[in-house]
N, CA, C and O atoms as a Tinker XYZ file with bonds, in Angstrom:
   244  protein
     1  N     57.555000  200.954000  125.398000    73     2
     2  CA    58.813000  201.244000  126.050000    64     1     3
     3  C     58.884000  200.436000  127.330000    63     2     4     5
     4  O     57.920000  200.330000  128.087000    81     3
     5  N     60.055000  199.876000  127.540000    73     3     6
     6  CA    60.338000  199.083000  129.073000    64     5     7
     7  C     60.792000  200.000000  129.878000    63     6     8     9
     8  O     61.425000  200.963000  129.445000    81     7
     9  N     60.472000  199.786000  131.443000    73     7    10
    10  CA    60.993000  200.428000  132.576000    64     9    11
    11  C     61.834000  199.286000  133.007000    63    10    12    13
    12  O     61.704000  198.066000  132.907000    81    11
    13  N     62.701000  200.031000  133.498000    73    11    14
    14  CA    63.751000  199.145000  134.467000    64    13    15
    15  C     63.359000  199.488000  135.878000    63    14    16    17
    16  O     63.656000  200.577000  136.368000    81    15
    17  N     62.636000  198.482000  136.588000    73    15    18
    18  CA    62.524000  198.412000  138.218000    64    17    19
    19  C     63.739000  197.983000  138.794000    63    18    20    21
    20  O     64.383000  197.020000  138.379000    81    19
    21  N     64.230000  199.097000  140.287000    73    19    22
    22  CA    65.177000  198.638000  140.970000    64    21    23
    23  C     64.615000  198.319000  141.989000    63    22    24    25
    24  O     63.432000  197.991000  142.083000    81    23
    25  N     65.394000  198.384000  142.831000    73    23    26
    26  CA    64.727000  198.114000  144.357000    64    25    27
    27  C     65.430000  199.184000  145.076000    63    26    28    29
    28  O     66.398000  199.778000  144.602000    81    27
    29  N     65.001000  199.378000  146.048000    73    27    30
    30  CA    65.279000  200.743000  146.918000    64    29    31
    31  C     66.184000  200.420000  147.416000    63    30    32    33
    32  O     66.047000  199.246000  147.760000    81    31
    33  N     67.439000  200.943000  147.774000    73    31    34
    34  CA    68.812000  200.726000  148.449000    64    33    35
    35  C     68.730000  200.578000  150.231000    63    34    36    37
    36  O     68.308000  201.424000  151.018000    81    35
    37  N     69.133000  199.582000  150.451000    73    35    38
    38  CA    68.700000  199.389000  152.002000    64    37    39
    39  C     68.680000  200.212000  152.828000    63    38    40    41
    40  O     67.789000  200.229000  153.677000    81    39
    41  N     69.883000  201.311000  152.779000    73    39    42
    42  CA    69.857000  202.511000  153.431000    64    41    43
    43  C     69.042000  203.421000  153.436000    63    42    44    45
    44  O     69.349000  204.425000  154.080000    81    43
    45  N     67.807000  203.392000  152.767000    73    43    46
    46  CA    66.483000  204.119000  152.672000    64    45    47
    47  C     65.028000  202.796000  152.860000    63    46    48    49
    48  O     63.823000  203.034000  152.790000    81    47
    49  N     65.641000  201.575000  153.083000    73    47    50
    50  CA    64.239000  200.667000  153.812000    64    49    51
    51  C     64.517000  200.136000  155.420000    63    50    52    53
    52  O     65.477000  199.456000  155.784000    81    51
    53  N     63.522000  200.589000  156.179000    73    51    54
    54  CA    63.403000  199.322000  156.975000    64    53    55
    55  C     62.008000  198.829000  157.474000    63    54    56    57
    56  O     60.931000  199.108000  156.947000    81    55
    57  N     62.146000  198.287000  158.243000    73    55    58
    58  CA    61.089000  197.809000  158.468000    64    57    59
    59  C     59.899000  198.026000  159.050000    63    58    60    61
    60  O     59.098000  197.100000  159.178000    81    59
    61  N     59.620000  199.331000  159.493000    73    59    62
    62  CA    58.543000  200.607000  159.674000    64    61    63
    63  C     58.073000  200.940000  158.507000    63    62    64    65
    64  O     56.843000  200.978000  158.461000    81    63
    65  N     59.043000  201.382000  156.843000    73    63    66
    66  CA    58.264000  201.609000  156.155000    64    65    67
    67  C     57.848000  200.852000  155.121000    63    66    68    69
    68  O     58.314000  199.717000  155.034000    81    67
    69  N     56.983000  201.274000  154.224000    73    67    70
    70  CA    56.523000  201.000000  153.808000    64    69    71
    71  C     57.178000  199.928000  152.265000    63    70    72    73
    72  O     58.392000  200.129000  152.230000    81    71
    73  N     56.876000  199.207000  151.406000    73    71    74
    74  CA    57.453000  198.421000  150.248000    64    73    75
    75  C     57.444000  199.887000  149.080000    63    74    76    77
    76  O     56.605000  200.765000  148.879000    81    75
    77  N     58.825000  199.600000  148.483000    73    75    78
    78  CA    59.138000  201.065000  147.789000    64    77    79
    79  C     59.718000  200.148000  146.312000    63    78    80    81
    80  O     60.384000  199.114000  146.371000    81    79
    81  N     59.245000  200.869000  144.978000    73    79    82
    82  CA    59.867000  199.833000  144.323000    64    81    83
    83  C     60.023000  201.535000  143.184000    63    82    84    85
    84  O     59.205000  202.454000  143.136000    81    83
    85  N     61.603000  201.387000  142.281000    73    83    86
    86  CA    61.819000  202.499000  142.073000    64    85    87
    87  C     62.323000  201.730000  140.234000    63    86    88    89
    88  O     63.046000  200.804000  139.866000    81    87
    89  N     61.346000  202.883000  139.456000    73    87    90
    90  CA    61.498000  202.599000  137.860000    64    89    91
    91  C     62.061000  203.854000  137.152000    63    90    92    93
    92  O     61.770000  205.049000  137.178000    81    91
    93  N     63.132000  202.983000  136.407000    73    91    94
    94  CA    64.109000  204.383000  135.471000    64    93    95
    95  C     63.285000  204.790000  134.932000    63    94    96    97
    96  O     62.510000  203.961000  134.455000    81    95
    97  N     62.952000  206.446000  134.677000    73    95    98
    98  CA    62.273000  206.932000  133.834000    64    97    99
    99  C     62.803000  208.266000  132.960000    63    98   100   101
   100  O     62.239000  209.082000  132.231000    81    99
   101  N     64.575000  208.002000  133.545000    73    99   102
   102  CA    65.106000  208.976000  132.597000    64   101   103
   103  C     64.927000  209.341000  131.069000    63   102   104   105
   104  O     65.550000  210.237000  130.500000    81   103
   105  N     64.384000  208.865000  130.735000    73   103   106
   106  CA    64.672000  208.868000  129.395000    64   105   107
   107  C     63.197000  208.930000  128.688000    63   106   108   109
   108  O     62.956000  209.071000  127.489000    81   107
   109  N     62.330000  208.792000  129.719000    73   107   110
   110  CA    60.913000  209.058000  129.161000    64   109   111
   111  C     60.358000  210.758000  129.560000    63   110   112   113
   112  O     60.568000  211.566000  130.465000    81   111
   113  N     59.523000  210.701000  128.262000    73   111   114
   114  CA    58.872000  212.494000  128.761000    64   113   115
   115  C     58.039000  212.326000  130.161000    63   114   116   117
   116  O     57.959000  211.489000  131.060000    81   115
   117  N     57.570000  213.365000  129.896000    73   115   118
   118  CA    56.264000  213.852000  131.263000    64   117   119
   119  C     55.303000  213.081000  131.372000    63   118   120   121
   120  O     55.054000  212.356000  132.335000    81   119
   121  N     54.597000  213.213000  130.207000    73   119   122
   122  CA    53.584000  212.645000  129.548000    64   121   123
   123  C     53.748000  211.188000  129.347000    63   122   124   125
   124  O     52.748000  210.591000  129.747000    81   123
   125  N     54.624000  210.438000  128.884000    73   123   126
   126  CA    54.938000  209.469000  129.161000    64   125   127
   127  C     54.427000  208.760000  130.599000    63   126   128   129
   128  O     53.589000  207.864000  130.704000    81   127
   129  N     55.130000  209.381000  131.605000    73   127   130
   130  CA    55.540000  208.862000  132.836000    64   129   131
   131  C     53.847000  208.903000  133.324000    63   130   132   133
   132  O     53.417000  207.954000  133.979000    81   131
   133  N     53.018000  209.953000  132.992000    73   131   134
   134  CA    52.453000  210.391000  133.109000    64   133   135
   135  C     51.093000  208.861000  132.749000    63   134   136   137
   136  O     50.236000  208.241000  133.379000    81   135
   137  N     51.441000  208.882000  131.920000    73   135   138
   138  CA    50.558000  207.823000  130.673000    64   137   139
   139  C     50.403000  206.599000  131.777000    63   138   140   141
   140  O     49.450000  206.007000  132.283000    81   139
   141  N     51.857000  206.531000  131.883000    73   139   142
   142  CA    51.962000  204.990000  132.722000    64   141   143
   143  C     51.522000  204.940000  133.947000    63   142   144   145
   144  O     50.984000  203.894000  134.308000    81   143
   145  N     51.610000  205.746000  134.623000    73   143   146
   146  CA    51.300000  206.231000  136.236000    64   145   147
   147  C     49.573000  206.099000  135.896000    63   146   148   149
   148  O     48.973000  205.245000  136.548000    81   147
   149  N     48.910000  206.789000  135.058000    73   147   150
   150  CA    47.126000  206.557000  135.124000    64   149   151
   151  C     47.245000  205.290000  134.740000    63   150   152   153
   152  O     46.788000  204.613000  135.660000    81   151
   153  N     47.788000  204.280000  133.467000    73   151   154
   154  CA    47.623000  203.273000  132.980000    64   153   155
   155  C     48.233000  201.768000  133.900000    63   154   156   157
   156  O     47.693000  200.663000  133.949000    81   155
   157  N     49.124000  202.082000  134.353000    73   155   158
   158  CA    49.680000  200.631000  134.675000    64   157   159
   159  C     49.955000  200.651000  136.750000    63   158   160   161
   160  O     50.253000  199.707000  137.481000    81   159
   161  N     49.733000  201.892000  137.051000    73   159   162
   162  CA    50.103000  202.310000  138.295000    64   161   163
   163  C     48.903000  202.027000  139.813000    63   162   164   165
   164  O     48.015000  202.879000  139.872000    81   163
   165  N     48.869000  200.880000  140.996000    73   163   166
   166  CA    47.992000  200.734000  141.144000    64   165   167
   167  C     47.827000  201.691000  142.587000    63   166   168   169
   168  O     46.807000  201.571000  143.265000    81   167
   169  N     48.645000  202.404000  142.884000    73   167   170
   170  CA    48.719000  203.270000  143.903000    64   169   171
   171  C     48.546000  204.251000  143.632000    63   170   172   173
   172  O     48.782000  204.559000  142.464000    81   171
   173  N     47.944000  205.461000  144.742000    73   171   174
   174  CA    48.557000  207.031000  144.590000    64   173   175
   175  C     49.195000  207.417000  145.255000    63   174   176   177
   176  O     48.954000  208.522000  145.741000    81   175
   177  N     50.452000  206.622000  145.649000    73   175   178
   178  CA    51.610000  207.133000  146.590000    64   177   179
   179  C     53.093000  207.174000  145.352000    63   178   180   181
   180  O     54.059000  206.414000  145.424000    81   179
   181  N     52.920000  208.133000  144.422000    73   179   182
   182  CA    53.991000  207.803000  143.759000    64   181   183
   183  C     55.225000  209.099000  143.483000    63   182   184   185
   184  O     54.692000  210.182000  143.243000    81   183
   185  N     56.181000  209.115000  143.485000    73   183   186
   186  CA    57.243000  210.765000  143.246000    64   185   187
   187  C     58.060000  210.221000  142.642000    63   186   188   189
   188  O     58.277000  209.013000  142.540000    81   187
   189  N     58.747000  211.378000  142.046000    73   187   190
   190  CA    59.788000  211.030000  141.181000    64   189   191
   191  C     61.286000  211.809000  142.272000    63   190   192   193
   192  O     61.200000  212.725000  143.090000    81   191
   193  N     62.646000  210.938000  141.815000    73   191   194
   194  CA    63.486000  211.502000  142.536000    64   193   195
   195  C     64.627000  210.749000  141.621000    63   194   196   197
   196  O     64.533000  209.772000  140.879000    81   195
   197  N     65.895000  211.707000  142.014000    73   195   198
   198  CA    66.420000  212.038000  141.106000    64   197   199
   199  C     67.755000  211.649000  141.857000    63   198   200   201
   200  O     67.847000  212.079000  143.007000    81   199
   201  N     68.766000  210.922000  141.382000    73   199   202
   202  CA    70.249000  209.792000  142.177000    64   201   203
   203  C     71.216000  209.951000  140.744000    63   202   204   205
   204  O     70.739000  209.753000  139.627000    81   203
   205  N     72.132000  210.199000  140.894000    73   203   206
   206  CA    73.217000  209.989000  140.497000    64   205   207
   207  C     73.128000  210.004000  138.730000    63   206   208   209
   208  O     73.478000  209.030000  138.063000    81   207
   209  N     72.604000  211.272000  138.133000    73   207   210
   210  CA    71.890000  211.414000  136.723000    64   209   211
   211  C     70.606000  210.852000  136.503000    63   210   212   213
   212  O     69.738000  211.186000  135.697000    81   211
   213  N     70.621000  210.166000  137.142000    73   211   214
   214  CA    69.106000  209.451000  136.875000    64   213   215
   215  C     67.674000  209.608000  137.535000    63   214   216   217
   216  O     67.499000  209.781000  138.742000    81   215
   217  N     66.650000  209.524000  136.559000    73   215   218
   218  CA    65.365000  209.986000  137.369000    64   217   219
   219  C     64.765000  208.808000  137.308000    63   218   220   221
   220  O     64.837000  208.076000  136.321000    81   219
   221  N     64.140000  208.541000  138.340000    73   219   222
   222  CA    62.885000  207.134000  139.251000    64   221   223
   223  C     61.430000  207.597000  139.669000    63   222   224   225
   224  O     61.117000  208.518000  140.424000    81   223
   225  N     60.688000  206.778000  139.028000    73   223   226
   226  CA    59.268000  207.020000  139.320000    64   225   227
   227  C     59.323000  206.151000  140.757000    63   226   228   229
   228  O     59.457000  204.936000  140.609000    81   227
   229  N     59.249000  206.569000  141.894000    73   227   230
   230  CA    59.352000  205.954000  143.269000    64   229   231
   231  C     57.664000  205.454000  143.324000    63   230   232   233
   232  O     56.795000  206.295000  143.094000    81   231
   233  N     57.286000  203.979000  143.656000    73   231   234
   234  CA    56.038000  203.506000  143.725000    64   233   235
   235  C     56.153000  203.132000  145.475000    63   234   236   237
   236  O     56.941000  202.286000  145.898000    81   235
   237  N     55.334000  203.832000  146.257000    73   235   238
   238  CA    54.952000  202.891000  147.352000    64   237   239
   239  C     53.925000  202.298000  147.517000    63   238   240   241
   240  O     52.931000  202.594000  146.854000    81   239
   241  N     53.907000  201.138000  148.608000    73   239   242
   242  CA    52.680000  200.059000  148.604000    64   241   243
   243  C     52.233000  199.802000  149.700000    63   242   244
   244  O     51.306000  199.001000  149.817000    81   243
């Protein structure tokens, strides 16, 4: 399955924090998200949050 990476909307970056990179994961289960986060994920700064129907695995770096 592909994720779609966005980028964080400017109105939630500047330049104090940290690099934020945000992947659709509406449409995947728990376990899924889950799978990918131990498998492909190289941080443990990660949440999920939830915009306009849609849910984002939020990665910071």
């Amino acid at each position: 399955m592909s994720l779609c990476v966005k980028p964080e909307d400017e109105e939630d970056h500047d330049e104090n924090t940290t690099d934020r990179r945000r992947i659709d994961v509406t449409d995947m289960h728990a376990a899924g998200v889950q799978e990918y986060v131990r498998d492909s994920v190289t941080t443990d700064h990660v949440s999920l949050k939830h915009r306009a129907g849609r849910t984002y695995l939020v990665l910071e770096e």
